[in-house]
C-alpha positions in Angstrom: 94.9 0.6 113.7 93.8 -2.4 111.0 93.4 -1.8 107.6 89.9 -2.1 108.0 89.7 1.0 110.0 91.7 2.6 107.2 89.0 1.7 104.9 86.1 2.7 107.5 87.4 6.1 107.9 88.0 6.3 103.4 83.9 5.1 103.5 82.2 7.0 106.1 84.9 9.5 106.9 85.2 8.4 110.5 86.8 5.9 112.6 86.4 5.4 116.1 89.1 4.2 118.3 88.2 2.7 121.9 90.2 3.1 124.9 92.6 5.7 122.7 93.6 7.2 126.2 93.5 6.1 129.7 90.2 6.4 131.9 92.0 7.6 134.8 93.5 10.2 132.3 90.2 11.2 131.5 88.8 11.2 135.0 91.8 14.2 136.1 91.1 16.2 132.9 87.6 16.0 133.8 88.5 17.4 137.6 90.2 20.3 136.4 87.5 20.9 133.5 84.5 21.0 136.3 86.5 23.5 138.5 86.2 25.7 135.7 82.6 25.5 134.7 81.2 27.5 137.5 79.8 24.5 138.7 78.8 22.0 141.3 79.8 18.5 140.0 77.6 17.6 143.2 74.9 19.9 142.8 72.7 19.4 139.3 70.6 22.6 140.6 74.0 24.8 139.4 74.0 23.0 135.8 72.0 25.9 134.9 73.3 26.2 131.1 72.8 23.8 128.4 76.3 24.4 127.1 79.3 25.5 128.7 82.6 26.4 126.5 85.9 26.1 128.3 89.1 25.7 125.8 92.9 25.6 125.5 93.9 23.1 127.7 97.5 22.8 127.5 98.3 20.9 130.9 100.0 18.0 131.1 96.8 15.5 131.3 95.3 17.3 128.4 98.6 16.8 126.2 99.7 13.2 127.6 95.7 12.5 126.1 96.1 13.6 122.9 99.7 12.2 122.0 98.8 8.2 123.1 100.9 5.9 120.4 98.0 4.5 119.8 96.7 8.2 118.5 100.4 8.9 116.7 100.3 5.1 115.0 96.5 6.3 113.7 97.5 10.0 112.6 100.2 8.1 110.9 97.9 5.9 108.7 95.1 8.5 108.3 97.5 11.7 107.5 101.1 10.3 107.0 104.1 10.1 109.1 106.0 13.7 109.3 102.8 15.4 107.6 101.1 16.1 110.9 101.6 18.8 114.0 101.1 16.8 117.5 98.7 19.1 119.9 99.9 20.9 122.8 96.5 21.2 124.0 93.0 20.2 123.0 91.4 23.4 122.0 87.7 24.3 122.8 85.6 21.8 125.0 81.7 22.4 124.7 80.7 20.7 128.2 76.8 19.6 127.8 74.4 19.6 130.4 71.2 18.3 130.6 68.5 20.8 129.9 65.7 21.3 127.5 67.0 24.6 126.8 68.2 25.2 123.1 71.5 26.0 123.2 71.4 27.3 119.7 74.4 25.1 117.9 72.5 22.6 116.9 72.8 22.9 113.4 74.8 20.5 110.7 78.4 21.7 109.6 81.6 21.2 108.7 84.4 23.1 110.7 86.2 26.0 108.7 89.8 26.0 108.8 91.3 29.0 107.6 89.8 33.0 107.3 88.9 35.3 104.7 91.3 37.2 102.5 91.1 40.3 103.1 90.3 39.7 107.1 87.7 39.8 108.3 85.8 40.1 111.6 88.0 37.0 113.3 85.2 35.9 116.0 82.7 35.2 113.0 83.5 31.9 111.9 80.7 32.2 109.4 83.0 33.8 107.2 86.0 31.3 107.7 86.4 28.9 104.8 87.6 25.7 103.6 88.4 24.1 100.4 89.1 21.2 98.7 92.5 20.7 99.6 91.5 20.9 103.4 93.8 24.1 104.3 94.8 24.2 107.5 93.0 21.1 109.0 93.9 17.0 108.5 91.3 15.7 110.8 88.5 16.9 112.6 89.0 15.0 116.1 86.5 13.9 119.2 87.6 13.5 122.3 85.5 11.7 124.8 86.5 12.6 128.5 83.1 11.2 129.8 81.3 7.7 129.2 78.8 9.4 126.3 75.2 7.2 125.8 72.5 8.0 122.7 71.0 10.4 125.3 74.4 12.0 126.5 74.1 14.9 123.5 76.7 12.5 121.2 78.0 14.2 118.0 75.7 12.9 115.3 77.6 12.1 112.0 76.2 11.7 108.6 78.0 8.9 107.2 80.0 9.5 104.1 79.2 12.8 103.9 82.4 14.1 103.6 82.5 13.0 99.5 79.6 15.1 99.1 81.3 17.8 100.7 84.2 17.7 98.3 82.0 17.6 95.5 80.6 21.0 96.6 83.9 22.1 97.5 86.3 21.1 93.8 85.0 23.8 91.7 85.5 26.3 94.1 89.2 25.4 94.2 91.7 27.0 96.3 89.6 30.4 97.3 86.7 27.6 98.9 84.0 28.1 100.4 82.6 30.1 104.1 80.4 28.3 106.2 78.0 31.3 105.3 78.5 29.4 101.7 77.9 26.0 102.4 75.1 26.9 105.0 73.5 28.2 102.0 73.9 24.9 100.0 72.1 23.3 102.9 74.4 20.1 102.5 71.8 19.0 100.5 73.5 16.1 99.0 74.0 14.8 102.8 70.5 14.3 104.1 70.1 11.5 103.0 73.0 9.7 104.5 72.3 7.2 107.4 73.1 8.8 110.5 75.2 8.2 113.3 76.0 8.9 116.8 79.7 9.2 118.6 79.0 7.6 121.5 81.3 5.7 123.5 83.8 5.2 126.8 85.5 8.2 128.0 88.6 7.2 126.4 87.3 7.1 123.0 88.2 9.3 120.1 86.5 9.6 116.8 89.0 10.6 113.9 86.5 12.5 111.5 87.4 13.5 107.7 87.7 17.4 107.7 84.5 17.3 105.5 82.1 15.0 107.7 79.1 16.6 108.5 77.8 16.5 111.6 75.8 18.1 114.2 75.6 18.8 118.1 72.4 17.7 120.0 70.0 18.8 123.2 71.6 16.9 126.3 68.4 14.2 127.1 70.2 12.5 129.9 71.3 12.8 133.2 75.0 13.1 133.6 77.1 16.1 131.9 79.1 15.0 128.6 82.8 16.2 128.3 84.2 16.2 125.3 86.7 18.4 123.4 86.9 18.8 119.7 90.3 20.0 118.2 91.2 20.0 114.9 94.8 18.0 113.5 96.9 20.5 111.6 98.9 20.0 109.0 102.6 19.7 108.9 102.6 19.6 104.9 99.3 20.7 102.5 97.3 17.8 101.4 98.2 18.9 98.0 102.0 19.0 98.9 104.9 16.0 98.1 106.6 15.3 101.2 110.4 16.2 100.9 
């Protein structure tokens, strides 16, 4: 990982890093991934859902993937060496399929990373929160395990968001914000950052800022996208010395 992609990712709180797995690594993650959608990989007539959710891979493809050196040597630059957990799997996978269907998650975000004190209702990640220290999250992460075009439903990013996002986020200090919060802001400061799309090789990873916002999009081409989205966790608080 150069320097300049040190600096890319402090700018536009992104990097992308080609070939950051093998092809052939993402071609038998993606075997077992399609015998679990319900569908044909044959058959487009049984791709009858815009959007299917699979997660928790933890076999040994899925965890060989997410542990490359070239990943460690980059979560070493970005987070610092002995301040991040390595994955064991890589957590939810929203398969896309084409369709003109609205799947309904189309809307821009950032991901929460830790839930309400007192608890609340744990499936409604509307109430989870984040704040400015990033609790619980060091890097929001994209996984390509399919070759992913401009009409292949890519991620779209809003470049440098993420120092907007922490400008909503410092006065609410440790406490942060829910999504329910920030939804309200409306990201406001964001729109008018240039957008772009994570598009790429399957093989390709995107190592987002926890702040970026971004946003899925309706599947416009012809072959499904695979791609899983797990978060880095912290081994020690951003706001923490290591020992």
């Amino acid at each position: 990982m150069t320097e300049a992609q040190v600096q890319q990712f402090i700018d536009d709180g992104y990097v992308k890093i080609e070939a950051a797995f093998p092809r052939e690594l993402a071609a038998e993650c993606r075997s077992i991934l399609w015998a679990d959608t319900g569908c044909d990989e044959h058959d487009p007539t049984t791709w009858t859902k815009p959007v299917v959710l699979l997660g928790m891979y933890g076999q040994e493809p899925f965890v060989q993937a997410a542990n490359t050196p070239i990943l460690r040597e980059a979560f070493d630059k970005l987070v610092g060496e002995g301040r991040w957990q390595p994955r064991n799997d890589l957590g939810m996978f929203p398969i896309r399929f084409p369709s003109e269907k609205d799947s309904g998650d189309t809307g821009w975000h950032i991901d929460t990373s830790f839930p309400p004190d007192p608890p609340a209702d744990p499936s409604n990640y509307f109430d989870w929160r984040v704040n400015i220290n990033s609790k619980g999250r060091a890097l929001l992460m994209l996984f390509l395990f399919s070759d992913v075009g401009p009409n292949d439903a890519p991620t779209r990013l809003r470049v440098g968001s993420h120092i907007d996002v922490a400008k909503i986020l410092a006065p609410a200090g440790e406490k942060g914000l829910s999504l329910r919060e920030l939804a309200a802001a409306r990201f406001e400061e964001s729109v008018s950052k240039r957008e772009s799309l994570a598009t790429g090789d399957a093989g390709t990873v995107y190592l987002c800022h926890p702040f970026l916002v971004h946003a899925a999009q309706r599947h416009c081409g012809v072959n499904p996208r695979f791609m899983a989205q797990p978060a880095l966790f912290p081994q020690i608080p951003f706001n923490e010395k290591s020992s």
